[in-house]
LOZALUM-176710 format. One record per residue: residue number from 1; chain; x, y, z of N, C-alpha, C in turn. Coordinates in steps of 0.05 Angstrom, whole numbers, plus 32768, in hexadecimal, padded with zeros to 4 digits. Last residue first. Layout:
BEGIN
<badren lolum="NUM" gugu="A" n_u="X" n_v="Y" n_w="Z" ca_u="X" ca_v="Y" ca_w="Z" c_u="X" c_v="Y" c_w="Z"/>
...
END
This chain:
BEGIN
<badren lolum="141" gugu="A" n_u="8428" n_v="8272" n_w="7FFE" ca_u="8424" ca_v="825B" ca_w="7FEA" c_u="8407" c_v="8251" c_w="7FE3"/>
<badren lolum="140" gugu="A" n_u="8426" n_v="8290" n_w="802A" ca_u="841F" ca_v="829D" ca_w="8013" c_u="841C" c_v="8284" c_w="7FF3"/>
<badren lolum="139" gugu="A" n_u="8430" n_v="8278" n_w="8058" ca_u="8416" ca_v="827D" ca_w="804A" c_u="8410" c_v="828B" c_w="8038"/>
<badren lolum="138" gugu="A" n_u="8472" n_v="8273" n_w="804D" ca_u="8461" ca_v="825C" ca_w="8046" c_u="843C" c_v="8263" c_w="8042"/>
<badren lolum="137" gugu="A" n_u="8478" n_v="82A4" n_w="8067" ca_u="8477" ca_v="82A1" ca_w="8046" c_u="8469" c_v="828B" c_w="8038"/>
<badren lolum="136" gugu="A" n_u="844E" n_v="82BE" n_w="809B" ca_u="846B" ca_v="82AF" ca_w="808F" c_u="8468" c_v="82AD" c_w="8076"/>
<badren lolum="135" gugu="A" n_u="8441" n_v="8308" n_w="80A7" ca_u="8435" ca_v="82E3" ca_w="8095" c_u="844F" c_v="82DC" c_w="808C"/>
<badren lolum="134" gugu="A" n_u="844C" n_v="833B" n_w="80BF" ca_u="8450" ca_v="831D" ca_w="80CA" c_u="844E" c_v="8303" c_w="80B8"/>
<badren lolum="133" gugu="A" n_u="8410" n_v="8348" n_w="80A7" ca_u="8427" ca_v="8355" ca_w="80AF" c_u="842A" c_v="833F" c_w="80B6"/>
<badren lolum="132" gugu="A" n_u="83DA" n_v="8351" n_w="808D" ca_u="83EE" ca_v="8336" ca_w="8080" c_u="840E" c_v="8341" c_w="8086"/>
<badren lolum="131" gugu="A" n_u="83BF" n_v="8388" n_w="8099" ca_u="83BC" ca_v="836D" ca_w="8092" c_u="83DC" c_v="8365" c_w="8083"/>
<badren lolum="130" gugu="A" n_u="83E8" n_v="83AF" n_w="80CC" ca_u="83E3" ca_v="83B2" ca_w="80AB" c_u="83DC" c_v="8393" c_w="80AB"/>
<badren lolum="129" gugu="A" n_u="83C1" n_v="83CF" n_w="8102" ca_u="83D2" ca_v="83BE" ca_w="80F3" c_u="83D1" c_v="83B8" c_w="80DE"/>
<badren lolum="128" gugu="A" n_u="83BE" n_v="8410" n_w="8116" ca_u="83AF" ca_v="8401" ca_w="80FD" c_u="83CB" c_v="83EA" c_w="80FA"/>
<badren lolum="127" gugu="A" n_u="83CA" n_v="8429" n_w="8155" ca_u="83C9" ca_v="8423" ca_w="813C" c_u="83CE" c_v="8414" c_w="812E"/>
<badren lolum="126" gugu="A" n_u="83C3" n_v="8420" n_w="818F" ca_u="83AD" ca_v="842E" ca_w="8177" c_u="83B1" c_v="8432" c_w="8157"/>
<badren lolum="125" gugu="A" n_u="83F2" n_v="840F" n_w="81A4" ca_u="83ED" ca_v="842B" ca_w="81A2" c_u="83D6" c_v="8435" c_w="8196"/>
<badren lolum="124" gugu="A" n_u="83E6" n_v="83DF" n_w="819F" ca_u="83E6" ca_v="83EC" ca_w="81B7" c_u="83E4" c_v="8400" c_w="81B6"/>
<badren lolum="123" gugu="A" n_u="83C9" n_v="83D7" n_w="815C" ca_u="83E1" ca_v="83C5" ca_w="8179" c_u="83D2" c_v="83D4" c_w="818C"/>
<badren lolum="122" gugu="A" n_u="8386" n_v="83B9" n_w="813F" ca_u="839B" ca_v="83CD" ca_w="814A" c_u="83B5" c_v="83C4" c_w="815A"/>
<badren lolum="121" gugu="A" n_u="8359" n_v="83B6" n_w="8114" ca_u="836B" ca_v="83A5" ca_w="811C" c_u="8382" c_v="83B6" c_w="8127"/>
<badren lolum="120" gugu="A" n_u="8311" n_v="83B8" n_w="8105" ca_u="8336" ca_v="83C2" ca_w="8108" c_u="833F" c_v="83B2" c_w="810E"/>
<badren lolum="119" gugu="A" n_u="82D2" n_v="83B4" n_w="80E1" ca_u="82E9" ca_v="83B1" ca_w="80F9" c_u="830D" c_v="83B9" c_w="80F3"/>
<badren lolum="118" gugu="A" n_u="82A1" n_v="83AD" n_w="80CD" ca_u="82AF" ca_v="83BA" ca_w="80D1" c_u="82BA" c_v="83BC" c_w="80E4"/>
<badren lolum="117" gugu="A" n_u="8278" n_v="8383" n_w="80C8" ca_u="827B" ca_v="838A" ca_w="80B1" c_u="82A0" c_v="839B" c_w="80B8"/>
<badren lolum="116" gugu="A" n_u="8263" n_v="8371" n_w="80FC" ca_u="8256" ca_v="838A" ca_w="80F6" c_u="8262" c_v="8392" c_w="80E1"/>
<badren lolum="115" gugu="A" n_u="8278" n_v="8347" n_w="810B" ca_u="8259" ca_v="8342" ca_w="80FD" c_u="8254" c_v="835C" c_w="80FD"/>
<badren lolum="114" gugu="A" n_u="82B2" n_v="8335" n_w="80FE" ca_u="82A2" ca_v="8348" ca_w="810E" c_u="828A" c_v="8349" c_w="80F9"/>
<badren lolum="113" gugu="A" n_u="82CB" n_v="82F7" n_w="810D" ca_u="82C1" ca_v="8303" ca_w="80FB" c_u="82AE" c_v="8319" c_w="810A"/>
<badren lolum="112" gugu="A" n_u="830D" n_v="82D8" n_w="8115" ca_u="82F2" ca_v="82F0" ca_w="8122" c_u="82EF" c_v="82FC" c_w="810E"/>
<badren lolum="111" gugu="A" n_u="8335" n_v="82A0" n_w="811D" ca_u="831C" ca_v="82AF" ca_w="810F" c_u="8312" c_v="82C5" c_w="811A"/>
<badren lolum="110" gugu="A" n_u="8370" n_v="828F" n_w="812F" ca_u="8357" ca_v="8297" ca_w="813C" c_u="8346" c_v="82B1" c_w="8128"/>
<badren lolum="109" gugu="A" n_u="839C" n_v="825A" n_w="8122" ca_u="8383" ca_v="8274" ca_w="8110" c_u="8375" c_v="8274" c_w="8127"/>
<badren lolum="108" gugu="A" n_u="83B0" n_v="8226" n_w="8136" ca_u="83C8" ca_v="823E" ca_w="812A" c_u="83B9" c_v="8254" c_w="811F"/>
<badren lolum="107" gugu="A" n_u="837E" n_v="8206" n_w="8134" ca_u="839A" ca_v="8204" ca_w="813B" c_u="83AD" c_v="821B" c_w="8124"/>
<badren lolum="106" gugu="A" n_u="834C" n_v="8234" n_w="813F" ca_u="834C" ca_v="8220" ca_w="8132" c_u="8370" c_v="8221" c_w="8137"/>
<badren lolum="105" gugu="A" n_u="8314" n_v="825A" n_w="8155" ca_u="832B" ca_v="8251" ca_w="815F" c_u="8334" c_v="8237" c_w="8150"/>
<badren lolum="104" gugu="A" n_u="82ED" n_v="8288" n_w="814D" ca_u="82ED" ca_v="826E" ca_w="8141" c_u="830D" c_v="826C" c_w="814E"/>
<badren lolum="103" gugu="A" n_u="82BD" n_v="82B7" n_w="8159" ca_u="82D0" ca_v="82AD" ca_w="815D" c_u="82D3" c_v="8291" c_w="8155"/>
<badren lolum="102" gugu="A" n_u="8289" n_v="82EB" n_w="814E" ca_u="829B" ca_v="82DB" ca_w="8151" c_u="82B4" c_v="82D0" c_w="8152"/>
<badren lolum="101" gugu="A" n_u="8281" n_v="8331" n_w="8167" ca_u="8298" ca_v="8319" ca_w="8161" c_u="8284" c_v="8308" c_w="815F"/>
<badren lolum="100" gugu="A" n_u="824E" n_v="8352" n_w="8177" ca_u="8268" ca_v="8358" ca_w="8171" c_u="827D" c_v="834A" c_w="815E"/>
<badren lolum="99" gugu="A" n_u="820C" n_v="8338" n_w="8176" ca_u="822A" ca_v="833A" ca_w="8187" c_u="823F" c_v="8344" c_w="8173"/>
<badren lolum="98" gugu="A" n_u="81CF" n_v="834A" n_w="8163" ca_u="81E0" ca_v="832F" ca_w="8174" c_u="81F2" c_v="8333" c_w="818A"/>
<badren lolum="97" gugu="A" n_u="81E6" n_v="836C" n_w="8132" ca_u="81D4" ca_v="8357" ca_w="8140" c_u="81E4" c_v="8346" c_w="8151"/>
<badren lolum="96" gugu="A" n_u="820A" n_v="83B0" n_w="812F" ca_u="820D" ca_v="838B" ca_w="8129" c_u="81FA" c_v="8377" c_w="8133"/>
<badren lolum="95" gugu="A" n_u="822E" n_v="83EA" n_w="811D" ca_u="821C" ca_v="83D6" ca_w="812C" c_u="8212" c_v="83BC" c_w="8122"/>
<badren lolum="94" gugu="A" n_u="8269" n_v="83FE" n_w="812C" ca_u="8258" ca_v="840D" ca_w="8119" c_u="823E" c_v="83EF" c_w="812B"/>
<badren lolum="93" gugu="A" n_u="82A2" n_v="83D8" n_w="8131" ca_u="829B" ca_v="83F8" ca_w="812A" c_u="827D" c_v="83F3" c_w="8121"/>
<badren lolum="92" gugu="A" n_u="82D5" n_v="83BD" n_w="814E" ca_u="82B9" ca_v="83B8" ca_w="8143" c_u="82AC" c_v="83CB" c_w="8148"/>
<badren lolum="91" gugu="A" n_u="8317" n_v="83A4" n_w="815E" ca_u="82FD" ca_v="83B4" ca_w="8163" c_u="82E2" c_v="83B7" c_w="814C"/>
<badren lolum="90" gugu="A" n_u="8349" n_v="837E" n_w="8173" ca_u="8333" ca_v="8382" ca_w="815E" c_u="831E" c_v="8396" c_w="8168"/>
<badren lolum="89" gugu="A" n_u="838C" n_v="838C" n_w="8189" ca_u="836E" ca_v="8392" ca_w="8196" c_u="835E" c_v="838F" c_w="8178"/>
<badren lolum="88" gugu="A" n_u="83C3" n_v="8362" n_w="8195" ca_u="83B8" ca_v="8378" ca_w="8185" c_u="8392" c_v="8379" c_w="8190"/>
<badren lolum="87" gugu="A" n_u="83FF" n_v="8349" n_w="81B5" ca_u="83DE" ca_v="834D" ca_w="81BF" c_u="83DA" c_v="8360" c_w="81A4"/>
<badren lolum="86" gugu="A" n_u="842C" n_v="831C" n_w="81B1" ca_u="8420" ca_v="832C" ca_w="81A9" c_u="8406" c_v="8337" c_w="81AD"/>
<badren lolum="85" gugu="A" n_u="8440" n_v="82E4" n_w="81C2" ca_u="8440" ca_v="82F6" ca_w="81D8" c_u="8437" c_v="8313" c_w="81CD"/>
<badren lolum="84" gugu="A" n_u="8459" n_v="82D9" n_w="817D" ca_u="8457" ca_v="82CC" ca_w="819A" c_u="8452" c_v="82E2" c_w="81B5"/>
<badren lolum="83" gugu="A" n_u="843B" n_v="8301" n_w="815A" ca_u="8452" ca_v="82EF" ca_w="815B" c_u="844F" c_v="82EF" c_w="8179"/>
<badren lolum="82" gugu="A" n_u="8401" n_v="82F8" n_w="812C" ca_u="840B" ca_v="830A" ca_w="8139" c_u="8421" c_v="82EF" c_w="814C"/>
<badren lolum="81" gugu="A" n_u="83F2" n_v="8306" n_w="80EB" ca_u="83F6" ca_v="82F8" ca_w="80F0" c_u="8409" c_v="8303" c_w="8110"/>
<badren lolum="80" gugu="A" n_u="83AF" n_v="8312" n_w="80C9" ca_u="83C5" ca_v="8322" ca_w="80E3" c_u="83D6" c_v="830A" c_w="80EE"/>
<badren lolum="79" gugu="A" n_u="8382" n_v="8313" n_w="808D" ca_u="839C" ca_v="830C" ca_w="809F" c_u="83AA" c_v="8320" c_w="80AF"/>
<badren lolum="78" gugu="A" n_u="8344" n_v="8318" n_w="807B" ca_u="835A" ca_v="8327" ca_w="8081" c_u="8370" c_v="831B" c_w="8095"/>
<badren lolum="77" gugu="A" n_u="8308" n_v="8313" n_w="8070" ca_u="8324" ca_v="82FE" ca_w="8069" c_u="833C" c_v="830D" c_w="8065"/>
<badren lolum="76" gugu="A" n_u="82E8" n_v="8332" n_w="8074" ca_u="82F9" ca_v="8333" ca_w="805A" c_u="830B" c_v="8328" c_w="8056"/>
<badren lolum="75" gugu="A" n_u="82BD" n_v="832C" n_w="80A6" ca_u="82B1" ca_v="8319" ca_w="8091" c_u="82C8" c_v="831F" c_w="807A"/>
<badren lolum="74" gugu="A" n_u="82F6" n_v="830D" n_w="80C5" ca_u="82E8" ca_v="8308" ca_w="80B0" c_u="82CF" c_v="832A" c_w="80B7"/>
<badren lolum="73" gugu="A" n_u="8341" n_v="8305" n_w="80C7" ca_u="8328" ca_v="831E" ca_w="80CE" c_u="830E" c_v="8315" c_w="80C0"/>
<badren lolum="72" gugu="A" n_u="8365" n_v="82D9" n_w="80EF" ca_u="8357" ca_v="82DB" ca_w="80D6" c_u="8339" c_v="82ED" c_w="80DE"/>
<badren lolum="71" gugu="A" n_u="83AB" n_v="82CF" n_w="810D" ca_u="8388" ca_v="82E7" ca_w="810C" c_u="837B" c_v="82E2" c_w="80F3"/>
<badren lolum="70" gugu="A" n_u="83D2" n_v="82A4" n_w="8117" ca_u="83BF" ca_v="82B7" ca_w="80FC" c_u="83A6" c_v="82BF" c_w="810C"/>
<badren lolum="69" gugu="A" n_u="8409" n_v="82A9" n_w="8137" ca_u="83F4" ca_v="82A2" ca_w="8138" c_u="83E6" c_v="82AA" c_w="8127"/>
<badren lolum="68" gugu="A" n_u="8446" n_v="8286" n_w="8140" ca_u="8437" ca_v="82A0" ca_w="8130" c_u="841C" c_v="8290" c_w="8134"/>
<badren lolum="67" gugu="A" n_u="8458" n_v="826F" n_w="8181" ca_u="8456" ca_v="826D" ca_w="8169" c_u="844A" c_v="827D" c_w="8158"/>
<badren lolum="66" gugu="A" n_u="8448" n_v="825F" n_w="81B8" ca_u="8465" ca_v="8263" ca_w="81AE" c_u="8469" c_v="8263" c_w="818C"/>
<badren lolum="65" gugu="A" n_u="840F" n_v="8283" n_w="81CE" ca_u="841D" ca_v="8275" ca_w="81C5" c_u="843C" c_v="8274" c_w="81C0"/>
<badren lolum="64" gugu="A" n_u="83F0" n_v="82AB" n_w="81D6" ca_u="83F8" ca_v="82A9" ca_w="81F0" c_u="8408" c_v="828C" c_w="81E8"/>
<badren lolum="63" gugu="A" n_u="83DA" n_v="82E2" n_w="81B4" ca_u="83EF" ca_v="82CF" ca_w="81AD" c_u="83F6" c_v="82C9" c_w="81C2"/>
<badren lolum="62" gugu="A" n_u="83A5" n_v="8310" n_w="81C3" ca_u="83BB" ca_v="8309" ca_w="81CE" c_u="83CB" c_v="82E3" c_w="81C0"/>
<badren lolum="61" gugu="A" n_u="8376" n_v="8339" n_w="81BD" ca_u="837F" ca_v="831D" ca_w="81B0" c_u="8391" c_v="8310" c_w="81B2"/>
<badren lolum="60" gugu="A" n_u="833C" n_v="8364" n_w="81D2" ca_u="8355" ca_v="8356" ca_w="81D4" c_u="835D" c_v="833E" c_w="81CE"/>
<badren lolum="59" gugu="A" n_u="830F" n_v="8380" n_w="81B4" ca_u="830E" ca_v="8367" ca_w="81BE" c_u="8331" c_v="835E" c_w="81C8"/>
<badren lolum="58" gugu="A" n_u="82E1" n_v="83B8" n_w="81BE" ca_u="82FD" ca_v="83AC" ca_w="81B7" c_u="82FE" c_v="838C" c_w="81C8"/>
<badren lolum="57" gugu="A" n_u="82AA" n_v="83DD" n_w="8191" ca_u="82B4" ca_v="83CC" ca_w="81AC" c_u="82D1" c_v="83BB" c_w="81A1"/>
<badren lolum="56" gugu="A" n_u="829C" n_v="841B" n_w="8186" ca_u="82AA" ca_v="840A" ca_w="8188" c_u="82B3" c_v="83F1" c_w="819C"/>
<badren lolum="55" gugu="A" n_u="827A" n_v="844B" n_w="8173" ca_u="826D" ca_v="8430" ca_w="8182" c_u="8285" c_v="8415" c_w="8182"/>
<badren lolum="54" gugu="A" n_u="8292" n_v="8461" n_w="8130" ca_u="828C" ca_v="8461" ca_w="8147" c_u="8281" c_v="843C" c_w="8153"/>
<badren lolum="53" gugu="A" n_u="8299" n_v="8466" n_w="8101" ca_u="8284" ca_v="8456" ca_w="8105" c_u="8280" c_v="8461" c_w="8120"/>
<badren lolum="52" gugu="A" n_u="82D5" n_v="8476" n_w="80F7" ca_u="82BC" ca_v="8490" ca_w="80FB" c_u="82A3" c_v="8482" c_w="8102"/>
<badren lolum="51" gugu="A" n_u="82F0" n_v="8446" n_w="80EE" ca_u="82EB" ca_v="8454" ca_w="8103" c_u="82D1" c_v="8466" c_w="810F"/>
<badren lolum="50" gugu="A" n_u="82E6" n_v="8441" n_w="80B8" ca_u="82D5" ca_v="8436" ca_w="80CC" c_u="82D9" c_v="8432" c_w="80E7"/>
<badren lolum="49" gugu="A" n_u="8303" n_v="846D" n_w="80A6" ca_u="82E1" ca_v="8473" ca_w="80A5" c_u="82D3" c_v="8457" c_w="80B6"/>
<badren lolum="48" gugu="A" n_u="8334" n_v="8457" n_w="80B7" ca_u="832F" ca_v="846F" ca_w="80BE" c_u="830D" c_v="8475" c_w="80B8"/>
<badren lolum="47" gugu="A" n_u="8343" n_v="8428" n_w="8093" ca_u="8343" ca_v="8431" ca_w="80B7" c_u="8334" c_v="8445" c_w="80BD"/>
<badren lolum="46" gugu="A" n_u="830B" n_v="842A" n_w="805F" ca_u="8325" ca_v="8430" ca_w="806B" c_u="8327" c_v="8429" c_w="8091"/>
<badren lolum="45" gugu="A" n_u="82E8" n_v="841C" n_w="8042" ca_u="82E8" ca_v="8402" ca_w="805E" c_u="8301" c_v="8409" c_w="8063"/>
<badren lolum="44" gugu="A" n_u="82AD" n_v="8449" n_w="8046" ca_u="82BF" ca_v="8439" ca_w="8031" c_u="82C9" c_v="841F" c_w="8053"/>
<badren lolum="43" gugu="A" n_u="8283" n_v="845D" n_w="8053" ca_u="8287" ca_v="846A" ca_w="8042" c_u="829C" c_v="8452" c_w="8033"/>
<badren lolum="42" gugu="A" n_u="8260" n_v="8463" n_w="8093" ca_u="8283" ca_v="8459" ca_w="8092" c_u="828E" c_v="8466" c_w="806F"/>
<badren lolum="41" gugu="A" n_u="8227" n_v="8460" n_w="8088" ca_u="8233" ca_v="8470" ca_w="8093" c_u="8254" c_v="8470" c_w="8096"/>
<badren lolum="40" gugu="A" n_u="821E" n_v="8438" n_w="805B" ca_u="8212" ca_v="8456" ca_w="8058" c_u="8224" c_v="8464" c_w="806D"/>
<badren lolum="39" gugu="A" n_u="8237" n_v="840C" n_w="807D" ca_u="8242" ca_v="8412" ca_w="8063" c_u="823A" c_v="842B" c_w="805B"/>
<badren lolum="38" gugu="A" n_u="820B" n_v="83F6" n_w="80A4" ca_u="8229" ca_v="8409" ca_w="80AE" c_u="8230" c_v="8412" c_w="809B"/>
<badren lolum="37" gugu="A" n_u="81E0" n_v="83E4" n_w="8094" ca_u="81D8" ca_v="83F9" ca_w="80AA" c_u="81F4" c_v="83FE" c_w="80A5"/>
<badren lolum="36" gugu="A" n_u="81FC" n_v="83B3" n_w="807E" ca_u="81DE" ca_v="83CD" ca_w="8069" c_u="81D6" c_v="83E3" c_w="8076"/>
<badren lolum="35" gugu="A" n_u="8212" n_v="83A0" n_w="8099" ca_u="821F" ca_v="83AB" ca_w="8080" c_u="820A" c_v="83BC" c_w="8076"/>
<badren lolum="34" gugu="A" n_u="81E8" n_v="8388" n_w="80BE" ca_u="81FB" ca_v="83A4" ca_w="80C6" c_u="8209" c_v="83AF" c_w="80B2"/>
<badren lolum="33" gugu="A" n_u="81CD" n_v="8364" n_w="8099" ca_u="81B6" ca_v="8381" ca_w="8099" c_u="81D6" c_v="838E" c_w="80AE"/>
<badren lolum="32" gugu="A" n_u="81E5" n_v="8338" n_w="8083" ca_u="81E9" ca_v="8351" ca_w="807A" c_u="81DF" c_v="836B" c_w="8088"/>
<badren lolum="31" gugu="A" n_u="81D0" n_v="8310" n_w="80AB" ca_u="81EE" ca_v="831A" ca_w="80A6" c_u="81F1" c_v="8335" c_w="809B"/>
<badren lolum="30" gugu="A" n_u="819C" n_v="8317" n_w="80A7" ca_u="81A1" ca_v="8315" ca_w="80BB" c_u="81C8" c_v="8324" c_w="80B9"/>
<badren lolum="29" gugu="A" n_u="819A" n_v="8306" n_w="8071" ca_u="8190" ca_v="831F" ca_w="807B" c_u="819A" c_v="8326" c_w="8091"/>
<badren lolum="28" gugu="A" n_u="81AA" n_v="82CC" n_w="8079" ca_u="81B8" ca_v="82E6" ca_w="8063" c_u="81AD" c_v="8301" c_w="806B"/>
<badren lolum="27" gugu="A" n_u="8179" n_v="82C1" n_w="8090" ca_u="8195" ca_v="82BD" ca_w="80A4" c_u="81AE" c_v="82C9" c_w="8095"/>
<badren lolum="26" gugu="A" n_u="8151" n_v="82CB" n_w="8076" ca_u="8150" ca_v="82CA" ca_w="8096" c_u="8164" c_v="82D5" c_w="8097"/>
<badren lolum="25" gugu="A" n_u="815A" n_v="829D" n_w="8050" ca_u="8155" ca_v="82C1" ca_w="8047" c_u="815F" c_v="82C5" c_w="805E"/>
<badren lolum="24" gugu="A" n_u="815A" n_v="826B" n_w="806A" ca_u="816C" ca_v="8278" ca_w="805E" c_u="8177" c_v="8294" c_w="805A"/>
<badren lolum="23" gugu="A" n_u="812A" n_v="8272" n_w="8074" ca_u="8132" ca_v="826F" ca_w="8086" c_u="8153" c_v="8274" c_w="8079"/>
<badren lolum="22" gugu="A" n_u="8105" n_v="829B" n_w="8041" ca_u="8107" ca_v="827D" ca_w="804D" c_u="811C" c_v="8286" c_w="8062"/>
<badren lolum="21" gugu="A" n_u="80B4" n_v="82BB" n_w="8041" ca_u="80DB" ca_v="82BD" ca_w="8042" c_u="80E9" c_v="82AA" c_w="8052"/>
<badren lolum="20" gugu="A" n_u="8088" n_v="82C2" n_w="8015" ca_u="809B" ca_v="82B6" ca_w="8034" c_u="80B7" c_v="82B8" c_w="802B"/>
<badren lolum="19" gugu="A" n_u="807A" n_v="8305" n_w="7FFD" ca_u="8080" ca_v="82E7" ca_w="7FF4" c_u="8086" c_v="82E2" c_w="8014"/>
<badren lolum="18" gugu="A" n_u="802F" n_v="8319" n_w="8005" ca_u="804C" ca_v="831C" ca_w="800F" c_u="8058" c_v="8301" c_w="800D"/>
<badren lolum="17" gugu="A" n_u="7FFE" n_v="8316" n_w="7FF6" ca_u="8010" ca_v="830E" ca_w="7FE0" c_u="8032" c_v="8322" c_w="7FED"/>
<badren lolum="16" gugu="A" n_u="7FEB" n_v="8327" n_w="8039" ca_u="7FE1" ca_v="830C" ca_w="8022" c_u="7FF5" c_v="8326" c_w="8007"/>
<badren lolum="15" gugu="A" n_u="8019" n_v="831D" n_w="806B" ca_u="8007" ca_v="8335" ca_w="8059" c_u="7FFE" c_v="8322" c_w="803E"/>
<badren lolum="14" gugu="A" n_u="8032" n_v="82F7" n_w="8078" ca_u="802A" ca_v="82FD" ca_w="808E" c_u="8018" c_v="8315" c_w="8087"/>
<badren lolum="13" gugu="A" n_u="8026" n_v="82B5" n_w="8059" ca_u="8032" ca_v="82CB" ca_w="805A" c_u="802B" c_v="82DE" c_w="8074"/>
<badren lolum="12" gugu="A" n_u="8023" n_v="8278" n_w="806F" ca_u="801C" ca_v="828B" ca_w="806C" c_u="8029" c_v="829D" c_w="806F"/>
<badren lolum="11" gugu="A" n_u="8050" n_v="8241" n_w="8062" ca_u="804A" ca_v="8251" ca_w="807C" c_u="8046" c_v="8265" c_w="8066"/>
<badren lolum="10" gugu="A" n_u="803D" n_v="8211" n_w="803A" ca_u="8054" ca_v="821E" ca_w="8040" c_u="803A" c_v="8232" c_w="804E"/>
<badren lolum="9" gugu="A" n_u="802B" n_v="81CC" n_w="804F" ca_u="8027" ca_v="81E3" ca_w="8046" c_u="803A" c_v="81F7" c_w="804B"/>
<badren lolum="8" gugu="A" n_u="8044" n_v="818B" n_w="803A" ca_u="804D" ca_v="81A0" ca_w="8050" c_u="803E" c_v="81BA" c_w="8047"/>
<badren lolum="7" gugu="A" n_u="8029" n_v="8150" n_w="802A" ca_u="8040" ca_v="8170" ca_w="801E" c_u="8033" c_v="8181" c_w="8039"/>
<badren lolum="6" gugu="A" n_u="8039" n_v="8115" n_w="8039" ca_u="801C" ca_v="812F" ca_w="803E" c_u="802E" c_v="813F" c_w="803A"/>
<badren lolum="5" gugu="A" n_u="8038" n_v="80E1" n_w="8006" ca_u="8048" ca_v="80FA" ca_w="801C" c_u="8030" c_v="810E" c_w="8025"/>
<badren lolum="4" gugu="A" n_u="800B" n_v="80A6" n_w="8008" ca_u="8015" ca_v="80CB" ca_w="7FFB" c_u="8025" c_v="80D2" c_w="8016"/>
<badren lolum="3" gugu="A" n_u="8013" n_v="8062" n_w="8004" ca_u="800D" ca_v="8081" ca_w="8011" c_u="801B" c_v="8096" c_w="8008"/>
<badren lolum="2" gugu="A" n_u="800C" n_v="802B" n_w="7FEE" ca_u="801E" ca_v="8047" ca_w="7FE6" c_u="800B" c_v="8057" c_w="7FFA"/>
<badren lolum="1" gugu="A" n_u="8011" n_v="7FE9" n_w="8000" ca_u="8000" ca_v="8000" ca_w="8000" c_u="8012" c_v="8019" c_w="8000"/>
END
């Protein structure tokens, strides 16, 4: 004996001929909407205009290893490679759902992606570390 699947009805709109929006949509929206609130006001993705964001929070990062460590900046996939006993500060400009960071810790990379599109990367004195300072050569292969 065959039995039918019972098809699933799709969830009512919430205004009749408003499309649904999938759970997918959701969660791309979700990511984008601080790029869509900070980028009007910052202008570009220098140091210096996403500073002017303002609302800054700082995260301290410290190399407590015997070994180079990689900073990986996301969401632009930006390299810091910082040397044993090195501290630099990430900061996060402008505004973000949620939280500030994440973080991913992986052998020899610590990930942070600032969910607000816009972030730094500083020493001690406040100033701007240059991406891909430090990178041994081998990651350049």
């Amino acid at each position: 004996m065959l039995r039918r699947r019972k098809r699933s009805k799709p969830e009512a709109a919430s205004t009749p001929g408003e499309p649904i929006i999938s759970p997918q949509r959701i969660a791309i929206d979700h990511i984008m909407a601080p790029l869509r609130t900070n980028m009007p006001n910052a202008g570009d993705f220098s140091f210096e205009a996403i500073k002017a964001l303002e609302n800054p929070v700082p995260m301290i990062v410290t190399n407590g290893g015997e070994s180079l460590l990689e900073l990986w900046l996301e969401p632009f996939g930006q390299d810091y490679w910082l040397l044993p006993g090195e501290t630099v500060t990430v900061t996060s400009y402008g505004s973000w759902n949620d939280h500030p960071f994440e973080t991913l810790h992986e052998t020899n990379r610590l990930t942070v992606w600032a969910t607000s599109w816009f972030a730094t990367v500083c020493d001690g004195n406040g100033d701007e570390v240059p991406g891909g300072r430090n990178r041994p050569p081998e990651a350049n292969a």
